[in-house]
C-alpha positions as CSV (number, residue, x, y, z in Angstrom):
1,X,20.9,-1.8,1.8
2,X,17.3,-2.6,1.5
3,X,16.5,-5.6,-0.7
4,X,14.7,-5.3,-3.6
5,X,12.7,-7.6,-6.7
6,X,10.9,-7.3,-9.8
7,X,7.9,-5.6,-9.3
8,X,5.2,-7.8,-11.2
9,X,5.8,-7.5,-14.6
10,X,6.4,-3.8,-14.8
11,X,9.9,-4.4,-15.5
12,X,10.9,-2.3,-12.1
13,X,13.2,-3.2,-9.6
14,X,11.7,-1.7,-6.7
15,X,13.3,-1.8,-3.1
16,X,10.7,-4.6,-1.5
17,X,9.7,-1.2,1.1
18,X,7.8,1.2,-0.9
19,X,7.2,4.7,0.5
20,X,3.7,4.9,1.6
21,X,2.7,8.8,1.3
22,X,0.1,9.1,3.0
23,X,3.0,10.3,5.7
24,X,3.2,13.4,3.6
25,X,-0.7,14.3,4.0
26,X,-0.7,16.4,7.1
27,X,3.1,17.5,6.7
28,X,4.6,21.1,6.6
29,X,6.6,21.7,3.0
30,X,10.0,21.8,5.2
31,X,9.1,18.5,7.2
32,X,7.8,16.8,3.8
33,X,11.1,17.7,2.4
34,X,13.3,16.1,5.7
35,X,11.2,12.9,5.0
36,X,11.3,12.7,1.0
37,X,15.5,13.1,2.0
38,X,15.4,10.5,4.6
39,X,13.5,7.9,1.9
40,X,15.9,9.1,-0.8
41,X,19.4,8.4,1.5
42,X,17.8,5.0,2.0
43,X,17.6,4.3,-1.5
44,X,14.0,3.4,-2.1
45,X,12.9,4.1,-5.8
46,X,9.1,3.4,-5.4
47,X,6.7,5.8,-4.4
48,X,3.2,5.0,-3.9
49,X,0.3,8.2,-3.1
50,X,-3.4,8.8,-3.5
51,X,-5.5,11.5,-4.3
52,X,-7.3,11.0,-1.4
53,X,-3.9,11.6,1.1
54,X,-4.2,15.4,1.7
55,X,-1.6,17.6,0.6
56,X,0.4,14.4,-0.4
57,X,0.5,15.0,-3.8
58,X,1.6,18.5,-3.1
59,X,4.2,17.8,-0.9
60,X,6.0,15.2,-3.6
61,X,5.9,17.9,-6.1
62,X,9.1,19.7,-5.9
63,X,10.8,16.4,-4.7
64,X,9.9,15.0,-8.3
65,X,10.9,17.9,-10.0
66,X,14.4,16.6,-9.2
67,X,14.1,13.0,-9.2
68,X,11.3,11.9,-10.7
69,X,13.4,9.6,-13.0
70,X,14.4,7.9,-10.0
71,X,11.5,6.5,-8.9
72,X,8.4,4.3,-9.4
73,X,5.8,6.6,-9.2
74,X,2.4,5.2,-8.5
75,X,-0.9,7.1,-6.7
76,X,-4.8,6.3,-6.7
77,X,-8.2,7.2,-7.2
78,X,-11.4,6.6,-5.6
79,X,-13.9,7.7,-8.1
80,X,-15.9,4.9,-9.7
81,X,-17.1,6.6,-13.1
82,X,-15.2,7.1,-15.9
83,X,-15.8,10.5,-15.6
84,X,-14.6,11.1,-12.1
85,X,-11.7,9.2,-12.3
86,X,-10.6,10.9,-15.4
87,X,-10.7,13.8,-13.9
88,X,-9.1,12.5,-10.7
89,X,-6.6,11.5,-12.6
90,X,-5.5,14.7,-14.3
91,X,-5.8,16.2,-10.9
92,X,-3.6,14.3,-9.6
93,X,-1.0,14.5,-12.7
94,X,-0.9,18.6,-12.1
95,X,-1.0,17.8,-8.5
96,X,2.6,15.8,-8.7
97,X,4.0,18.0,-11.5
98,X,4.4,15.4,-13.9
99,X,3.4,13.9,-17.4
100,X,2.5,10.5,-16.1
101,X,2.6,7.9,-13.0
102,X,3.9,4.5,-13.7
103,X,0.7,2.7,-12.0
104,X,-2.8,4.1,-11.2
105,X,-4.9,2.3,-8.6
106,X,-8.2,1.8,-8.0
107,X,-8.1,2.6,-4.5
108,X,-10.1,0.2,-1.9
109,X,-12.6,-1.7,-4.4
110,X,-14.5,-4.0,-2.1
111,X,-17.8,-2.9,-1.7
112,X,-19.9,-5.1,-4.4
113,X,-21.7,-2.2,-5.7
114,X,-18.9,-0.2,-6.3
115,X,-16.9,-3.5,-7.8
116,X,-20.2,-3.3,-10.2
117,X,-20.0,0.4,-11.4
118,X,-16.1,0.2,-11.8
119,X,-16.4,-2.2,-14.2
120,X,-19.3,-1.6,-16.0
121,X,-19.7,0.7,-19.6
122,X,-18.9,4.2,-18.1
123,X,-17.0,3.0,-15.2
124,X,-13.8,3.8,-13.6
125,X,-11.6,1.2,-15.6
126,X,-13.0,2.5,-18.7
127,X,-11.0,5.5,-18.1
128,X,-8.3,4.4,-16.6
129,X,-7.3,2.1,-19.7
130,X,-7.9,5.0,-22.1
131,X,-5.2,7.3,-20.0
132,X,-3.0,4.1,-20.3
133,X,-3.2,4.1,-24.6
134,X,-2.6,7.9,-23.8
135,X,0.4,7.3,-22.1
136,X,-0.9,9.2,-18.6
137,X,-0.6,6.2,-17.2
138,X,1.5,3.0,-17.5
139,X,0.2,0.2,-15.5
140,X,-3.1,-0.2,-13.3
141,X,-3.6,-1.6,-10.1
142,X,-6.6,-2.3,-7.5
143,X,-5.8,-1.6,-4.0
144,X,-8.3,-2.9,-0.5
145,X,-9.0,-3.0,3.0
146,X,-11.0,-5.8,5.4
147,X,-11.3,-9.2,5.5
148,X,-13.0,-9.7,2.2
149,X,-10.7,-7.2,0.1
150,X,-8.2,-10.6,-1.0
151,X,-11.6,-12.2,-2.0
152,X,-12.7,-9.3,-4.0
153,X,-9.2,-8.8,-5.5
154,X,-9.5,-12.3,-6.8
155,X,-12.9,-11.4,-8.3
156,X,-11.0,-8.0,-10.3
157,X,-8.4,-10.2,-11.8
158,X,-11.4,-12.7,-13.2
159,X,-12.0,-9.4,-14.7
160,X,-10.0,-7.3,-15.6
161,X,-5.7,-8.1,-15.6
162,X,-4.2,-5.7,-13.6
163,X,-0.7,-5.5,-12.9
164,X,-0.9,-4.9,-9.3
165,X,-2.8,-6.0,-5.8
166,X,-2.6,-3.6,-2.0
167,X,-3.5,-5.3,0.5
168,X,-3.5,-5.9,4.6
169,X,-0.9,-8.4,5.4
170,X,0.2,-9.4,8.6
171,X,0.5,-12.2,11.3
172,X,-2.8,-11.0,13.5
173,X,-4.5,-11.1,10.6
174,X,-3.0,-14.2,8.3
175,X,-4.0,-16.5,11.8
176,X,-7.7,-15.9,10.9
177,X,-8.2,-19.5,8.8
178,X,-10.6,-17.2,6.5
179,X,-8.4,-14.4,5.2
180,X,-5.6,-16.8,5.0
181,X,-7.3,-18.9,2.5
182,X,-8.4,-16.3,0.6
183,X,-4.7,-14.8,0.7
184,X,-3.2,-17.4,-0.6
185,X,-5.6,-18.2,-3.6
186,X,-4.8,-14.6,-4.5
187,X,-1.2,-14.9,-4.0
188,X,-1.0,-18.0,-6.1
189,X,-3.4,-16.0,-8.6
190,X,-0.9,-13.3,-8.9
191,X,2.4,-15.8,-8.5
192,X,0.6,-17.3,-12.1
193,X,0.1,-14.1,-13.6
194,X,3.4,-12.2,-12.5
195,X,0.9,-9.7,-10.5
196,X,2.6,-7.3,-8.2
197,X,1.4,-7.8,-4.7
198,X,1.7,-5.1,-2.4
199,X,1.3,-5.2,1.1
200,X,0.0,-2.8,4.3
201,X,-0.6,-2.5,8.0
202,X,2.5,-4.7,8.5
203,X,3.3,-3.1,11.9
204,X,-0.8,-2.4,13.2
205,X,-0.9,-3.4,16.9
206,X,-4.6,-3.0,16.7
207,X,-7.5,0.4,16.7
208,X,-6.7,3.3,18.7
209,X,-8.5,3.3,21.7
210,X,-11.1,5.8,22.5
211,X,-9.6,7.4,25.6
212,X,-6.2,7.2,23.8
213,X,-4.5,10.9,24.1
214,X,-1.0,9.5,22.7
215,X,-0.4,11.8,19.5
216,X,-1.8,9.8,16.2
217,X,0.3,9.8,13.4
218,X,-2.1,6.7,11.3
219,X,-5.7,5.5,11.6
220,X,-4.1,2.4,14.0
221,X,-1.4,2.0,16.4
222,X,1.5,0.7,15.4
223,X,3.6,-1.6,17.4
224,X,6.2,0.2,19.3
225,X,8.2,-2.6,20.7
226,X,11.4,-2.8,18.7
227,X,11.7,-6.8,18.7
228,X,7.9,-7.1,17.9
229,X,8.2,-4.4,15.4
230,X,11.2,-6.0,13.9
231,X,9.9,-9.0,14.0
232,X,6.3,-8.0,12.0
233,X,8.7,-6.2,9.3
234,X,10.7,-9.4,8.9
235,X,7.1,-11.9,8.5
236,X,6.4,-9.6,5.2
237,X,9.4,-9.8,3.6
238,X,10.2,-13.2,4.3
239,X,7.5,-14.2,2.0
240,X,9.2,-14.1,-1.4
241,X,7.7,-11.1,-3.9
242,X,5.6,-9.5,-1.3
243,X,6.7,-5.6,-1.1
244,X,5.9,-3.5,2.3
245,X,4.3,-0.3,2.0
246,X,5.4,2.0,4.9
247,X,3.2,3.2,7.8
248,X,1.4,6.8,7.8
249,X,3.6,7.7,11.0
250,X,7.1,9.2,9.4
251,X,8.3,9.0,12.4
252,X,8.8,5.3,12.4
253,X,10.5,5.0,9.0
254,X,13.9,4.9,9.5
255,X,13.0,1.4,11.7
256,X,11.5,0.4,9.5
257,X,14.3,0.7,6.9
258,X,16.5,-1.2,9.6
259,X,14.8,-4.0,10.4
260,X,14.1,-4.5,6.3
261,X,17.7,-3.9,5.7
262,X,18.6,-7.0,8.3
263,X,18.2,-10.6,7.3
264,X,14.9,-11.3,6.8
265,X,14.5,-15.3,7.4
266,X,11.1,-15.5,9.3
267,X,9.8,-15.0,12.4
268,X,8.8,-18.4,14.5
269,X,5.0,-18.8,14.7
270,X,5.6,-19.3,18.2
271,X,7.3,-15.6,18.8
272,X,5.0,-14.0,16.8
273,X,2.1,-15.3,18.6
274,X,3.5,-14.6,21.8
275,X,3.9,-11.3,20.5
276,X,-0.2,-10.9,20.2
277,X,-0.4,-11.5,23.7
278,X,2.6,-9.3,25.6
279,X,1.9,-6.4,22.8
280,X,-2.0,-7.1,23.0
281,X,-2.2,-7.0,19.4
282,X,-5.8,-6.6,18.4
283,X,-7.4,-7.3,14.7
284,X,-7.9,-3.9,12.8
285,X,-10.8,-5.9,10.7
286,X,-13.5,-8.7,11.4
287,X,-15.6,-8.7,8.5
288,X,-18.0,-6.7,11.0
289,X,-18.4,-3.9,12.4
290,X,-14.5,-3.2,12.4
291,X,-14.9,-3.6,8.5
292,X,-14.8,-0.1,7.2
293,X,-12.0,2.2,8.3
């Protein structure tokens, strides 16, 4: 049984691992189906897409159709204007097959300039709150990648209070004395605020290398080793409130399921820094040239 907790202030109790999509981009309708019935038998009730994830959208369609009241439904845009996202968002509405989402994100808002536009007159938000008094939408959240995204998620909620934060969180990547600073200012933030804080690339071993011809099923490797792996599921949900959005790669979801479904007390600092060195785990950002994705 996989735990579960009160997503922000939504009012949802969503299972603490949340279906990340993006697995369903590049899939056939008959494998998207297999998957979408794998997540279902495991009992996870929230469900979070983007427009930008291919044929995602697509391939959650007919799944909905039957069990749409089932879930916590949530997908993004990347369009800044109002304009854009409006439109992004209706897209993505006839896209899905349904009459609303439960939470629209502004999807990676990092980049200054684009922070700017977002929030300005005519901006992104703009729209996004109007679609919520229309009932399109019911909550909105901001989602990020990179070392400064907990920094600029901090700036959003000085702005703006959204009901929910994405971003990366793992061991690798909580070591840095930087990001982990910044992390938990925003964690106490949204702790304060009853924010939902989501979480991503839980189970990155590091950036594909270039002469790496194993098949590529996410932008990053994922760890393999099942302790390790078990291990990196266990140091996110060991923090209390913190939900786990799933890898791109569908193929590692039902271990993921387990090792969430196990007791998660967590990890030793000790193991899961020997685990950096005997899995060579490898940061997927450095505020540098590793930044973007």
């Amino acid at each position: 049984m996989l735990p579960t907790a009160p997503f922000g202030r939504t009012g949802h109790q969503s299972t603490r691992v949340i279906f990340g999509a993006a697995a369903l981009g590049a899939m056939s309708p008959s494998r998207a189906e297999t998957t979408l019935e794998l997540v279902h038998q495991r009992g996870v009730n929230h469900i979070d897409t983007a427009a930008s994830y291919g044929e995602s959208e697509v391939r959650l369609q007919p799944w909905l159709a039957q069990h749409r009241a089932e879930v916590f439904l949530a997908t993004k845009t990347g369009d800044r204007t109002a304009a854009t996202a409006r439109a992004s968002l209706e897209r993505s509405l006839t896209r899905l097959g349904v009459d609303h989402v439960d939470l629209i994100q502004l999807h990676n808002l990092v980049e200054p300039d684009e922070w700017e536009t977002v929030h300005a007159p005519g901006g992104a938000l703009e729209a996004l709150i109007a679609a919520r008094g229309e009932g399109l939408v019911r909550f909105i959240g901001v989602t990020g990648h990179g070392i400064r995204v907990a920094g600029a998620h901090l700036r959003s909620l000085e702005q703006f209070d959204y009901d929910s934060v994405l971003l990366p969180f793992n061991f690798a990547l909580l070591d840095r004395p930087d990001y982990r600073r910044d992390v938990d200012t925003l964690l106490e933030v949204c702790a304060e605020r009853n924010v939902a804080v989501q979480t991503i690339k839980a189970i990155a071993r590091g950036r594909w290398a270039a002469d790496d011809l194993a098949p590529h099923r996410s932008w990053y490797e994922p760890l393999t080793d099942p302790v390790a792996f078990d291990r990196a599921v266990r140091y996110v949900l060991s923090q209390p409130g913190l939900f786990l959005n799933t890898t791109s790669d569908a193929t590692l979801l039902s271990a993921v399921f387990d090792a969430a479904a196990r007791p998660t007390d967590r990890p030793s600092n000790d193991d899961l820094r020997n685990d950096i060195v005997e899995q060579g785990i490898t940061p997927l950002f450095d505020n540098a040239e590793l930044e973007r994705i």
